[in-house]
C-alpha positions in Angstrom: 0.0 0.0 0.0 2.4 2.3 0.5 4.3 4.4 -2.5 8.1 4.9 -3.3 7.5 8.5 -4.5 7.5 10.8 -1.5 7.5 10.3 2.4 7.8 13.2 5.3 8.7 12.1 9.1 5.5 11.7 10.6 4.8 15.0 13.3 7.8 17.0 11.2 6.7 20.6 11.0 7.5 20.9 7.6 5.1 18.4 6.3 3.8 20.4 3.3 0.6 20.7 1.9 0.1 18.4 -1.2 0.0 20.6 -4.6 -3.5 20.7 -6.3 -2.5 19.9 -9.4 -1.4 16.2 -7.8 -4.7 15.2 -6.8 -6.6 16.2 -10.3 -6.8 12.0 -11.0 -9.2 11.6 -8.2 -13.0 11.9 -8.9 -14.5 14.5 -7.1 -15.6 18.4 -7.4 -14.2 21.0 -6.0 -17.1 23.5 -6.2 -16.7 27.4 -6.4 -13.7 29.7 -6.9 -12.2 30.8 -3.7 -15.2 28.9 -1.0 -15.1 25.2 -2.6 -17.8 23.4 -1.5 -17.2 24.6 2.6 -20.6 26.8 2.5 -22.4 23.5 1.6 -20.8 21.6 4.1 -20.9 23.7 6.5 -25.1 23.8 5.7 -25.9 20.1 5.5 -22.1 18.1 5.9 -24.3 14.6 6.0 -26.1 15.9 2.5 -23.1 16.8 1.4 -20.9 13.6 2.3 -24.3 11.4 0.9 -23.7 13.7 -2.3 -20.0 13.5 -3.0 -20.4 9.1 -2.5 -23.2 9.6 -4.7 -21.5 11.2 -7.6 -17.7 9.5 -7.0 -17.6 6.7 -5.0 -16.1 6.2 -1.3 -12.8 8.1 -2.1 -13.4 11.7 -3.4 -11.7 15.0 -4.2 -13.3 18.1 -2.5 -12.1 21.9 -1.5 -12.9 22.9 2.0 -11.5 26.0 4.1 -9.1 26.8 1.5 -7.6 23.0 0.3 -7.9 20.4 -1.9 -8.6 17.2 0.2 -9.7 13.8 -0.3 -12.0 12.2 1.8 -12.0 8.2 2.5 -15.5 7.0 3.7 -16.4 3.7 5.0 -15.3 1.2 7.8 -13.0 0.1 5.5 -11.6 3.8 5.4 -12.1 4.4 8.7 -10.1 1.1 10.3 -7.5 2.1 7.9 -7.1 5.7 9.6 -8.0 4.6 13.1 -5.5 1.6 13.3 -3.1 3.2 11.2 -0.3 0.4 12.2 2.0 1.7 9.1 2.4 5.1 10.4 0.7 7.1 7.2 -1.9 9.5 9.1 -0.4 12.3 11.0 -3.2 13.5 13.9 -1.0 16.2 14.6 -1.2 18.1 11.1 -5.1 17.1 10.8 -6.0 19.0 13.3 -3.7 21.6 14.0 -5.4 24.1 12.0 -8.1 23.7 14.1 -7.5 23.0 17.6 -3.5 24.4 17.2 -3.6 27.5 18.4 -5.8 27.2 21.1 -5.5 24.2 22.0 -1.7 23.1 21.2 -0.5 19.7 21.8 -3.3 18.2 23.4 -3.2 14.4 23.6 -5.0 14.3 20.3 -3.1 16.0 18.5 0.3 14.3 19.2 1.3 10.9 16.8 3.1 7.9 16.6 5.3 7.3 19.7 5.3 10.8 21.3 1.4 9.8 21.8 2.0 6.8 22.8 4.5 7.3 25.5 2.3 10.7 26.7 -0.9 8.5 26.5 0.5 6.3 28.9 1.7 8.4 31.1 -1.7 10.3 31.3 -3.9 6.9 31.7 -2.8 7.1 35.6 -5.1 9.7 35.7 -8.2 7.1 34.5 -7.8 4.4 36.6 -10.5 3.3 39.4 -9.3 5.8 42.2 -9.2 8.7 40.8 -12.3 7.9 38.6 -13.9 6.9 42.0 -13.4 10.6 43.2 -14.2 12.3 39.9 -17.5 10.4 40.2 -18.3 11.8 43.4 -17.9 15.4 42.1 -20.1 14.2 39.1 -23.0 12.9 41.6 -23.3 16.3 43.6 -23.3 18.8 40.9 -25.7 16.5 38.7 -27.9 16.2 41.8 -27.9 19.9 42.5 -28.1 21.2 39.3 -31.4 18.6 38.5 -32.9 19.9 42.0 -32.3 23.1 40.6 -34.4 22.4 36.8 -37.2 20.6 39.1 -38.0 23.9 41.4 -37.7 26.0 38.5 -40.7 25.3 36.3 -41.6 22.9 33.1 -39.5 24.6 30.4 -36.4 25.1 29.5 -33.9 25.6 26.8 -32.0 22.4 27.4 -28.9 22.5 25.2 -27.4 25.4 26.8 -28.6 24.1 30.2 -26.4 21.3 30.1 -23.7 23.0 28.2 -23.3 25.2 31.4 -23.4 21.7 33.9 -20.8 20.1 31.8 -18.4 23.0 31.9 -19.0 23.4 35.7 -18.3 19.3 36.2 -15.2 19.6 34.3 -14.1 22.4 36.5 -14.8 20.4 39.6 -13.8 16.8 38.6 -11.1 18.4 36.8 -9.5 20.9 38.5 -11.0 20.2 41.9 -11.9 22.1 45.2 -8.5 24.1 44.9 -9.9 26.2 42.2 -12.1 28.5 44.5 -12.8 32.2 43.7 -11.0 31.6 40.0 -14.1 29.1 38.8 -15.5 31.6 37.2 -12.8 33.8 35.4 -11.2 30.2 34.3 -14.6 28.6 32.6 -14.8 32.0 30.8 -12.1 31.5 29.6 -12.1 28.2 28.3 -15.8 29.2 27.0 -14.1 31.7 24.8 -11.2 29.7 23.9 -13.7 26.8 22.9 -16.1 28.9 20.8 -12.9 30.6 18.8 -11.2 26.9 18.3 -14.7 26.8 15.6 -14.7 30.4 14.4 -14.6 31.5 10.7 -11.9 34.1 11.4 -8.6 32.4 12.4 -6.3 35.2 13.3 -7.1 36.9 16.7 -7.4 40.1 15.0 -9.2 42.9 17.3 -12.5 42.2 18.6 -13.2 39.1 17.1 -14.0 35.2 18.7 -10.3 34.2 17.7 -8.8 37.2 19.6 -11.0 36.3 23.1 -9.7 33.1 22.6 -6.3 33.4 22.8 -6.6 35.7 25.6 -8.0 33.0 27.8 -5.9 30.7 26.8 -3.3 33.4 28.0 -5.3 33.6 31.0 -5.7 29.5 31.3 -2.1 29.1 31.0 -1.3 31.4 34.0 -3.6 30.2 36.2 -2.3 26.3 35.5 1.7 27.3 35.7 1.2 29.0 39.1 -1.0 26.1 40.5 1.4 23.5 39.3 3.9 23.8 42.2 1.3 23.7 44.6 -0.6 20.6 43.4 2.7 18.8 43.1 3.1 19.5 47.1 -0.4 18.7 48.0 -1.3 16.1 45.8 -4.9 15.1 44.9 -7.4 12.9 43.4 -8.7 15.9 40.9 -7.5 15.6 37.1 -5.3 18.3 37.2 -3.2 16.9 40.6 -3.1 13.7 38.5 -1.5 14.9 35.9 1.3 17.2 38.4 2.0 13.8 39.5 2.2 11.4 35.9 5.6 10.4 35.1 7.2 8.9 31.9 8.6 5.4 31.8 11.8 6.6 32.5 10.5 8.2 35.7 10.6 12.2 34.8 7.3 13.9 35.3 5.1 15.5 32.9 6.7 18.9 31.6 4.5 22.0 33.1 4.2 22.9 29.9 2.6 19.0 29.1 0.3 19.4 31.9 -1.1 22.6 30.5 -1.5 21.6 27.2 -3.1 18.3 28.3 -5.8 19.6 31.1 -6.3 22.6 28.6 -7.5 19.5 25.9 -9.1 17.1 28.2 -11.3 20.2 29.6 -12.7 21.0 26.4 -12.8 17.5 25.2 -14.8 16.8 28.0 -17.1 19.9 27.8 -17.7 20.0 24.4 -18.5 16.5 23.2 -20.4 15.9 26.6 -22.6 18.4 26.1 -23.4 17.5 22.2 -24.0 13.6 23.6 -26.3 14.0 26.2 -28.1 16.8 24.4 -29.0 14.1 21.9 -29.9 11.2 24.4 -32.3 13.6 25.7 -34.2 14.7 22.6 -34.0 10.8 21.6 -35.6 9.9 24.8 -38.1 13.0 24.9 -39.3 11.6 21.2 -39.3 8.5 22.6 -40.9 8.3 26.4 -41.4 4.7 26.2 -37.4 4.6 26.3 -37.8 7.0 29.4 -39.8 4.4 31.2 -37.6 1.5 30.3 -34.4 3.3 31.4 -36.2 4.4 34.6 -37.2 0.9 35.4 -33.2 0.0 35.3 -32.3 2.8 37.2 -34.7 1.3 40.3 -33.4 -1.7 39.8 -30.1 -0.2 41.3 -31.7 0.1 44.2 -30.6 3.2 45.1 -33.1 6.4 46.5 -33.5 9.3 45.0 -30.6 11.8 45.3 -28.3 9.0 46.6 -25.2 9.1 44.1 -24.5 6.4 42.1 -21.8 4.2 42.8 -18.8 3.5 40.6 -19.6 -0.8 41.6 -22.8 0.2 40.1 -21.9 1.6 36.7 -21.6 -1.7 35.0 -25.1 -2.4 36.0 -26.8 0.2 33.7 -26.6 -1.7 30.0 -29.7 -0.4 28.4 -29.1 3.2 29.2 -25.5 2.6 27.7 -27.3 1.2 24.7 -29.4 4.4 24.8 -26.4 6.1 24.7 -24.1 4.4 22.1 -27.6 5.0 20.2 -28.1 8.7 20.3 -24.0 9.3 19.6 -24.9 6.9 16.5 -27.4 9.2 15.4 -25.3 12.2 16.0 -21.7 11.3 16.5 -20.1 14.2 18.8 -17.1 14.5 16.4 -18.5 14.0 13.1 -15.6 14.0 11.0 -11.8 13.1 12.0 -8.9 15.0 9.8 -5.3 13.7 8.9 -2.4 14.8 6.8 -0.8 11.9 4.9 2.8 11.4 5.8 3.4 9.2 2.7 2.3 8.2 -0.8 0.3 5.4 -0.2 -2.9 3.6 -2.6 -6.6 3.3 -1.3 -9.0 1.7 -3.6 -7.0 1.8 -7.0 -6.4 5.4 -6.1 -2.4 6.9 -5.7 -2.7 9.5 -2.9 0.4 11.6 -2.2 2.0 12.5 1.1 0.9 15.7 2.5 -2.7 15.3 1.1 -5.5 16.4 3.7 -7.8 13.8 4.3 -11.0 12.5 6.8 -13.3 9.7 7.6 -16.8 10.8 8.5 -17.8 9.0 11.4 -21.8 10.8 10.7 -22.0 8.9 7.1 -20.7 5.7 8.4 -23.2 5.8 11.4 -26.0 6.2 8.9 -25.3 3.6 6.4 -28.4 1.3 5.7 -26.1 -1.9 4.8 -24.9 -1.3 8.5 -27.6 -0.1 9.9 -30.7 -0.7 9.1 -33.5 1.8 9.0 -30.4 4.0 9.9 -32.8 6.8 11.0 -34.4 5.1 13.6 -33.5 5.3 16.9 -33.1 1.4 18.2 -31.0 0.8 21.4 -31.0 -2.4 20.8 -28.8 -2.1 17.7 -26.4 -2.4 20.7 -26.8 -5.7 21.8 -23.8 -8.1 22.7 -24.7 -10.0 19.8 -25.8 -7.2 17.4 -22.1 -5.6 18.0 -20.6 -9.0 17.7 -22.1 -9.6 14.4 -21.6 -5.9 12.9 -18.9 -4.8 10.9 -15.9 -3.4 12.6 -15.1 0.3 12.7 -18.9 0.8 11.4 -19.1 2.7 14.9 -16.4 4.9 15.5 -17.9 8.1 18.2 -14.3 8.1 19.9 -12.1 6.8 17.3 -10.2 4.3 17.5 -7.0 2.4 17.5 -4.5 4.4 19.0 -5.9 7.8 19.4 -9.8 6.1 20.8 -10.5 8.5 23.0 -8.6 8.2 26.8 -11.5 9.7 28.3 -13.7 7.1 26.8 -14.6 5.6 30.3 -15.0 9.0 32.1 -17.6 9.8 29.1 -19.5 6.8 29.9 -19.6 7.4 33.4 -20.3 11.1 33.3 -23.5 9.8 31.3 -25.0 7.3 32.8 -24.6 9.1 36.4 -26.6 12.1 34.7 -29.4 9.7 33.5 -29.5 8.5 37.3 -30.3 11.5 38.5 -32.2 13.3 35.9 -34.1 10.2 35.2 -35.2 9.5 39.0 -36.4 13.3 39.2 -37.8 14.6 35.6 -39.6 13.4 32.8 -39.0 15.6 29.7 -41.3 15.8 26.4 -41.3 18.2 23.4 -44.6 20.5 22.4 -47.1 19.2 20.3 -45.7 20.0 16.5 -42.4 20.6 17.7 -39.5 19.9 14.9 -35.7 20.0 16.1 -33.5 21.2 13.6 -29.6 20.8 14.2 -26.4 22.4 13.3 -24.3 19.0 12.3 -20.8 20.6 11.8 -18.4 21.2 13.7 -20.1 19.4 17.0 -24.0 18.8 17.1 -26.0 21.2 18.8 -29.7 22.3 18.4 -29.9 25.6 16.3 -32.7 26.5 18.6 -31.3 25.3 21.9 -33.7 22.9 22.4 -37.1 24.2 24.5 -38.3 20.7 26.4 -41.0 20.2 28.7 -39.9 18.9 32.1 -42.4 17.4 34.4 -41.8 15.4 38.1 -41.2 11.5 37.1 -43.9 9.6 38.4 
């Protein structure tokens, strides 16, 4: 598979873009003068996608943002990308024009063995203990926070509801109790830092998103060098004192500079994506009530009262709200598409593609193909069966990746969830108004373009 014409070393910073001219013998269109096709993207990216297979097959030429790019769709394409054991997709130069300036060196955005020896040096800050205590931060601010939408009426806009709870939870499982009076100047911040990392202007010229967003990250970075010394003394079971205290093979600890550029990631991993998933198993269970009952009747079955937290012995007692779950990021995967730069010529499906080419899977076309997914835009929980993922095509599902780069935070993600639907579940019953139609902004996270009025009602 791979060519003998060109190579770069993978995560080299001169890893140039591929001329335009030497992708012309790939099918595709690259739409209007100057815009390419981004505008329709950017209006309907699973139209679009369904569209550019339509015309020229899984592997396409398009022009997005700027640059010719060829897009790989399928499992096939996307456990190519994922596992990637021959070392031809850098993540690094896929996504640094995105995330790179705000975001710099976050675990995602490393390759090859510099991720792998940072990956395991972060996973310390996953295992049971320190999960155990971010789940306890999870259980009271869910609790509180659902108290809080229970007193306060029947209607709400939900999506940016739970886009607030999911910043504060990060802040608290994250960063813990040391964080004090600076909560609220540092989730400013990283709310500005997160809505510039998606902004159509991408030089922080003055007064726009991208400027406010490098000036938190200015103000992120302060805040995490001066706390650095003390959480090394003090220790602690929040993210952030994990990381002070993560150490390479060799022994050496995490550079301060590593641990900022890590937390900075996993916070707005965390937020971000969190926020788009539960958003969605929320509408899919307020268009589907009978799924609220059936997830309620589990959540009994824990045997836990209302407003007790949920313990971590109890998460892997939950499997049909994780179905419910695996569902909704089905139907709306949180990262919808997944960038790369190729590193070296290689050939996909008869077709030569040179290093430095810009590439993607889409994770939201391959979640919605009908010979993988039948009645693909149904929502069915029970696609997610032990035997119905047994029996499915691998990489057909990919909402955190996979390979090397699946997501570390895969577990917390999981947990996060299902403690939410404890609580919210036990407490609230949520429906839509008669005639109600959601529409959705699909690119570059999911959200509800409305923000998602719902009904909320005591559970009976």
């Amino acid at each position: 598979m791979h060519g003998r014409a060109s190579s770069v070393v993978a995560g080299d910073s001169r890893l140039a873009k591929v001329k335009r001219a030497a992708l012309s013998h790939i099918p595709g269109d690259e739409g209007w003068p100057v815009v390419g096709r981004t505008l329709y993207t950017l209006a309907d990216p699973s139209r679009e996608v369904d569209n550019m297979v339509r015309r020229f097959g899984p592997v396409y030429r398009t022009r997005l943002f700027g640059e010719t790019s060829v897009a790989l769709i399928g499992p096939d394409a996307n456990e190519l990308m994922l596992t990637d054991q021959s070392k031809l997709f850098s993540s690094t130069h896929g996504w640094n024009s995105i995330l790179g300036r705000l975001f710099p060196r976050g675990l995602m955005l490393l390759d090859f063995e510099e991720h792998r020896l940072h990956r395991r040096a972060l996973s310390v800050a996953f295992k049971a203990a320190p999960m155990k205590s971010y789940l306890q931060n999870l259980n009271s601010g869910i609790a509180e926070r659902v108290a809080r939408w229970r007193s306060h009426g029947t209607e709400m806009l939900f999506y940016p509801a739970m886009k607030q709870l999911t910043l504060d939870l990060a802040a608290s499982s994250f960063l813990g109790a040391q964080i004090g009076t600076e909560a609220d100047k540092i989730t400013s911040a990283f709310v500005n830092m997160i809505a510039a990392a998606t902004s159509i202007i991408r030089r922080p010229l003055p007064f726009t998103q991208m400027a406010l967003g490098v000036s938190g990250r200015q103000a992120v970075v302060a805040y995490f060098h001066d706390q650095i010394p003390l959480r090394r003394a003090q220790g602690g079971q929040d993210l952030f004192s994990q990381l002070c205290q993560a150490t390479h093979d060799d022994g050496a600890l995490l550079s301060e500079q590593d641990i900022v550029d890590h937390l900075s990631f996993f916070m707005m991993a965390a937020h971000d994506t969190l926020t788009s998933s539960l958003t969605t198993f929320v509408y899919m269970l307020a268009v589907h009530p009978e799924w609220q009952i059936r997830l309620r009747d589990e959540i009994s079955s824990l045997g836990l009262r209302n407003g007790e937290p949920l313990p971590f012995e109890k998460l892997e007692a939950m499997p049909l709200t994780e179905m419910a779950l695996k569902e909704a990021m089905r139907l709306k995967p949180p990262v919808p598409s997944m960038p790369r730069r190729v590193t070296r010529d290689f050939r996909f499906r008869g077709y030569a593609i040179p290093a430095g080419t810009l590439t993607g899977i889409s994770a939201l076309y391959t979640h919605h193909m009908p010979e993988h997914w039948p009645n693909p835009e149904m929502f069915d929980p029970m696609r997610f069966t032990d035997h119905a993922q047994r029996t499915r095509r691998h990489f057909a599902y990919v909402p955190f990746g996979g390979g090397a780069h699946m997501c570390i935070g895969l577990r917390f993600a999981y947990m996060q969830a299902k403690c939410f639907a404890v609580h919210f579940l036990q407490n609230l019953a949520v429906s839509l108004k008669p005639g109600y139609n959601s529409t959705w902004q699909a690119w570059p996270i999911p959200k509800p373009k409305d923000g998602l009025p719902v009904v909320l009602r005591p559970a009976t």
